[in-house]
C-alpha positions, 0 to 999 in steps of 0.5 A: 886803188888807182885813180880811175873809176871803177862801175861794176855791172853796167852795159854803157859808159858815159865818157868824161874827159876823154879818159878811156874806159874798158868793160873787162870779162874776166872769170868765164871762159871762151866757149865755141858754138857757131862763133867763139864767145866769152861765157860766165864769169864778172864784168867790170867797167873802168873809166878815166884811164890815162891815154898817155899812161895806156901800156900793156902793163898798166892793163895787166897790172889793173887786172892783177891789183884791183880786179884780183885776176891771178896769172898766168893769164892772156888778155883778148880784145874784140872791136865792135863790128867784129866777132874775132877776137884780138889778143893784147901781146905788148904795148903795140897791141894795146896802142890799137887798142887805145887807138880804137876806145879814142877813135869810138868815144865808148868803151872797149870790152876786154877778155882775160883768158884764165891759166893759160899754158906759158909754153904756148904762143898765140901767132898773127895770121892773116884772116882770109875770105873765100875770094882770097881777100885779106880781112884782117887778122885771126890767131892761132895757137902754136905749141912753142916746144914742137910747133905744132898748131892747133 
C-alpha cells in the first residue's frame, strides 16, 4: 500500500498538511439523462497525496495497485461549478487537476470510465454558449480508425 490514506465511504475530507486529496468513482458508469452522471459503483477518498509526486501515472497507478481497477480505463475529473466532465489524458491535465485541489483546499472527485475502446481518442473542443461565447472545454469522442465522431 502507498503512503497516503486511504477513507472509503465519506462525503468531506479534512485536509492535512496540504497533501491533495481525491474522492475516486470507480465500478459505475456514465449514464445521460438531462445531464451526463456517474451512476453506481465505489467511492474512495485519498488523502496526503504528494503535490511534487502529482502525475498522470501516479493517478493510474493508485487506480491500478491499490484500489484493483483493471484496464483499459479512462480517467474523468469534474470542477465543483460545473457539470462537464474533464478527462485526464497526461501529466498537463493532471497538472490542472492538482492546480484546482491546491487553489480549493478539498478534494477532487475523479471518475474512472470502465473497458474502454483503445482505438477511440477523446478530443478537446471548445464548449460554446448560444451567444457564441467560449465557456470552456467539453469532449468528444472520435473513432481514431475512420474519424468519425460521436
Amino acid at each position: 500500500m502507498s503512503s497516503f490514506s486511504i477513507i472509503s465511504k465519506l462525503g468531506f475530507l479534512f485536509f492535512p498538511d496540504m497533501g491533495i486529496a481525491v474522492k475516486f468513482h470507480y465500478g459505475g458508469g456514465f449514464v445521460r439523462d438531462w445531464v451526463i452522471c456517474y451512476n453506481g459503483g465505489e467511492e474512495t477518498l485519498i488523502e496526503g497525496l504528494d503535490p511534487d509526486k502529482w502525475c498522470f501515472f501516479e493517478l493510474t497507478g493508485i487506480l491500478e495497485t491499490d484500489l484493483l481497477v483493471k484496464r483499459p480505463f479512462r480517467l474523468w475529473w469534474m470542477l465543483d461549478e460545473e457539470v462537464s466532465f474533464r478527462v485526464i489524458k497526461d501529466d498537463a491535465t493532471a497538472e490542472v487537476v492538482k492546480d484546482y485541489a491546491l487553489k480549493k483546499k478539498s478534494a477532487v472527485n475523479l471518475f474512472v470510465e470502465h473497458n474502454v475502446d483503445e482505438s477511440i481518442a477523446v478530443v478537446d473542443i471548445p464548449n460554446y454558449d448560444v451567444a457564441g461565447e467560449e465557456l470552456g472545454q467539453r469532449y468528444q469522442v472520435v473513432n481514431n480508425e475512420k474519424g468519425e465522431s460521436s
